[in-house]
C-alpha positions, 0 to 999 in steps of 0.5 A, spaced: 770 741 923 774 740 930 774 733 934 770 733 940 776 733 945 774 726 949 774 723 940 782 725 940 787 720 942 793 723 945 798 723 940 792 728 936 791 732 943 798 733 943 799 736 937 792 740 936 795 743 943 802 745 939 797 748 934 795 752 939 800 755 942 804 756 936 798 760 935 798 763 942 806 766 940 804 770 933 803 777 935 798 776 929 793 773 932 786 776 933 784 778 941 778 775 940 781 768 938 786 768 945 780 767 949 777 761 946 784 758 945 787 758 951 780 755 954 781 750 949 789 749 950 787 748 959 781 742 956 786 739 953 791 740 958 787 736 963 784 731 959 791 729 957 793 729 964 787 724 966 790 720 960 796 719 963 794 719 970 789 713 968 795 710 965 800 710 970 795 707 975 793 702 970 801 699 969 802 700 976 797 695 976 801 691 972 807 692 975 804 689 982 801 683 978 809 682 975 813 683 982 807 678 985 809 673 980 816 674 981 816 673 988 813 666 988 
């Protein structure tokens, strides 16, 4: 049974996008399964994007606080 995608961490989101697209590359794999990976391949995509994007303004924040800090 798959994992809801906003359950993963990261680290599994990454790897299930790796299992997809490895399974993108074969030339085995069913036409009728490509469309339902790569639809699952773009959430991950964007959901690891708003990860990082959420994370990158969070130490952004913290770097701020720290220079702050410094200065005084």
């Amino acid at each position: 049974m798959k994992r809801k995608i906003e359950n993963m961490t990261y680290e599994e989101k990454e790897e299930r996008l790796d299992e997809i697209l490895q399974r993108l590359d074969r030339p085995e794999t069913p036409v009728d399964k490509l469309s339902n990976d790569a639809m699952e391949a773009a959430s991950l995509i964007k959901s690891m994007d708003s990860t990082l994007r959420k994370a990158r303004q969070e130490l952004t924040g913290v770097f701020e606080e720290l220079e702050k800090l410094k200065s005084k």
